[in-house]
N, C-alpha and C positions, 0 to 999 in steps of 0.2 A: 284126319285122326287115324291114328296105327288101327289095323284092322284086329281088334285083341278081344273082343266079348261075344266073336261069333259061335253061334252054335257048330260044334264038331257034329253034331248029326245032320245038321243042314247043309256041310258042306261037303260031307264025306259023301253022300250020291254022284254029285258031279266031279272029284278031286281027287287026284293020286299023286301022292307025293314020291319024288324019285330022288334018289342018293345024290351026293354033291358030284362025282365026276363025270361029271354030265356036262356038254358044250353047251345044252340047252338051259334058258332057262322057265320057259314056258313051251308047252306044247297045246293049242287049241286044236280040237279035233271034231269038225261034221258038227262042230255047235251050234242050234237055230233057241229063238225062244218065240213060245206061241201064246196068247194071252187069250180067256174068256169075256166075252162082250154080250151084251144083248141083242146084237147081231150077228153073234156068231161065234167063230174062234178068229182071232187074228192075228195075224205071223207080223212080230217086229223084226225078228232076225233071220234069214235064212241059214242054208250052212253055211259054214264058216271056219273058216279052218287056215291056220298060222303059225307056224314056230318062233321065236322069240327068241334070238342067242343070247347066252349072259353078258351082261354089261353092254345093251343094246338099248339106246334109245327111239325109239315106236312113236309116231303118231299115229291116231285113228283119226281121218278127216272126212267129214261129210254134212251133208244139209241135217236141219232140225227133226227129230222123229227118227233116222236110220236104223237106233241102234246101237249107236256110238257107247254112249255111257251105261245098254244095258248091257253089252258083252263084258266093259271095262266094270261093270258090278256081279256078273257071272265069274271071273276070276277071280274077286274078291271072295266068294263066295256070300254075298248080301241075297243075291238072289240063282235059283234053282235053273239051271240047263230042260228045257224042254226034249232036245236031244244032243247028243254027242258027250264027248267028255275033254274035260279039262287039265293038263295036268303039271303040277307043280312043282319044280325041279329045287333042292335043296330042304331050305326047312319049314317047304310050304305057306301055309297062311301066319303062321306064327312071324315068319319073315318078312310081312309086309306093309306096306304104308300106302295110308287112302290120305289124301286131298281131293276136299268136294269141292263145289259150286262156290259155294258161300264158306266162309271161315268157320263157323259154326262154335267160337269160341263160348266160354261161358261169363257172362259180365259180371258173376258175381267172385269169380275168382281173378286171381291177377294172373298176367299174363305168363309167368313162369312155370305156375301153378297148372295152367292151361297145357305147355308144354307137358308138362310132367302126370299128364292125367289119364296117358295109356299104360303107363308102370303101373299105377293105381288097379286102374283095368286087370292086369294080370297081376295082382299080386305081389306085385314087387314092392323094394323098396324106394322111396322116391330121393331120398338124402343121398343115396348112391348115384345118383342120374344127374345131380344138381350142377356140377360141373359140366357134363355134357352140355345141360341144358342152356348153360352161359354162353358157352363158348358158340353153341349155334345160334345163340339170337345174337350174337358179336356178330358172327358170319355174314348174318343178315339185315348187319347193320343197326341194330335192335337193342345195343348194350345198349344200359342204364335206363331200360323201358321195363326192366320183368317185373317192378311192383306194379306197373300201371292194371287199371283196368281194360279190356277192351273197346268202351264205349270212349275210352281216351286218346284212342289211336287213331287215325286214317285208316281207310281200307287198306292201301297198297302193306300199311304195317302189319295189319291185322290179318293178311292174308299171307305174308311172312311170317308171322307166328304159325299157323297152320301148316306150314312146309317145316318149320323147326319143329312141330311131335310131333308128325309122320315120320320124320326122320330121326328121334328119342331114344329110339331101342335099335339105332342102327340097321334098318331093314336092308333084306337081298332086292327085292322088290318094290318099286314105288306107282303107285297108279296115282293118277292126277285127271281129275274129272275137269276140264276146262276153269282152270285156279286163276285167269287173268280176265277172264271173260264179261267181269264186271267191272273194271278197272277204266280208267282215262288210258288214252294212249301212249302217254312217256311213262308214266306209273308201269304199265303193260309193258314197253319196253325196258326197262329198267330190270324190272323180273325176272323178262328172257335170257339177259345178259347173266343175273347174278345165278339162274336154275340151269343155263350153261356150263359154267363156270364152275357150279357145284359140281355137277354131273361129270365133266372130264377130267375132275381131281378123284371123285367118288368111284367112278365108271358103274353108277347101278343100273341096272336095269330099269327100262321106266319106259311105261303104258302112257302116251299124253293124248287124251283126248280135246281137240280142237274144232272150231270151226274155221278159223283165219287160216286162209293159204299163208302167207308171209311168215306167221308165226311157225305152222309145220316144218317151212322150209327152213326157216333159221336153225330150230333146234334140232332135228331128227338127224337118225342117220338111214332110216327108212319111213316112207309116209307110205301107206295104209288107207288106201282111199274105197269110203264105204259109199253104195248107192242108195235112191230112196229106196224108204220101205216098199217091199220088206228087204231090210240091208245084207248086202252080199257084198266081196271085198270084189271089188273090178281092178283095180291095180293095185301092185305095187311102185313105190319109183325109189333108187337109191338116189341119196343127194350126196355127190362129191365133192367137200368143202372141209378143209382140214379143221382140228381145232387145235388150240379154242378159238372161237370167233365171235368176231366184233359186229358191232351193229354197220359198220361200212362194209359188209358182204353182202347188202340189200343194193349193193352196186353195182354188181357185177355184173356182166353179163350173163350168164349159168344161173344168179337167183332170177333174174326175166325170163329165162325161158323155163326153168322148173315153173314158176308160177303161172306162166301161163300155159305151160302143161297139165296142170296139176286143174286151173279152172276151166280147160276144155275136156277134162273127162269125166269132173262133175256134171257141168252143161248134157255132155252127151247122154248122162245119167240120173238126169232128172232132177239135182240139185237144182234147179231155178226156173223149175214150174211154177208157175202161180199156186199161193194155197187158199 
């Protein structure tokens, strides 16, 4: 869901918005977050710290617990920076699109409806979007589905509607909380191909948190590899594979040795201790 009924006072502590001519289009800076327990205090994220160019596609890749989706919810501004700051290049959070875990569609409206429920959110008009809204469940292979309900779809559909109103009001930014992550595997790959494919036509920036090596490797142009908690980024790796690209670049030689670059520095990073 486009990120549009946040509170501006919750997110203005951690958030500065900077003018368009900017190469950047995020700046994270010495970001950690610390959470209250009955044991204590305990750090999910250490610092943290990343620039983001615009029209840069980002994964965040690491084991369960890191951290991953609560940084990717600190830029959102869903949740508060314990320290550092955040800062958001063009038109800020008004500019942005959230895809969660789950679709989080509503079954009692139909699936167009669905799309068009961040215009709502802000005030807008929705009859003005309508088109839009066609055209990207076309995209996504979704014409002749918008009166449906969503208890009428498949997942892999229902979570392509979810990427069609993130993307509603045309966001500079898109975060995607692991959106295939529940999915069968050809479903899952099918996705990759078509949120590729979006992306190097779109060129938007976009935050993908992940756990699948395979998957980071396919879409990124930079992985982001976070350690256990409390999560710190221990690498970066650029992945050098032109686009657009096909599900046959899991052939290569170059995606074998990212990948198994990418699961030896989890390993050495505590991704696959017992828990």
């Amino acid at each position: 869901m486009a990120v549009a009924a946040l509170s501006a006072a919750n997110a203005a502590a951690a958030h500065a918005v900077v003018p368009f001519d900017d190469p950047l289009a995020i700046e994270i800076d010495a970001v950690g977050k610390t959470y209250a327990s009955s044991d204590g205090a305990v750090t999910a994220l250490g610092s943290v710290s990343l620039d983001v160019r615009r029209g840069e596609f980002i994964s965040l890749l690491g084991p369960s617990g890191c951290g991953k989706t609560t940084l990717l919810r600190m830029v959102a501004g869903l949740e508060d920076t314990t320290t550092g700051h955040i800062h958001l290049h063009g038109r800020g959070l008004d500019g942005l699109g959230f895809v969660f875990q789950r679709d989080v569609l509503l079954n009692w409206r139909t699936i167009l409806q669905n799309v068009l429920l961040p215009i709502e959110f802000r005030g807008g008009r929705p009859k003005q979007y309508r088109d839009r809204a066609l055209a990207l469940l076309a995209t996504f292979g979704l014409a002749g589905f918008e009166n449906k309900r969503p208890w009428e779809l498949s997942g892999g559909m229902r979570q392509r509607a979810a990427i069609c109103r993130a993307l509603i009001d045309d966001p500079e930014l898109l975060l995607m909380d692991e959106p295939f992550g529940a999915l069968d595997a050809l479903t899952r790959d099918e996705l990759n191909v078509e949120l590729q494919t979006l992306w190097h036509r779109s060129r938007k920036t976009t935050l993908f948190v992940t756990h699948s090596i395979p998957e980071a490797v396919f879409l990124s142009d930079r992985v982001v590899v976070i350690s256990d908690k409390p999560g710190r980024i221990v690498e970066v790796l650029d992945i050098d594979f032109p686009r657009p690209r096909g599900l046959d670049i899991r052939e290569e030689p170059a995606f074998g040795h990212y990948s198994r670059h990418l699961r030896d520095v989890l390993e050495r990073h505590g991704a696959f201790r017992k828990r």
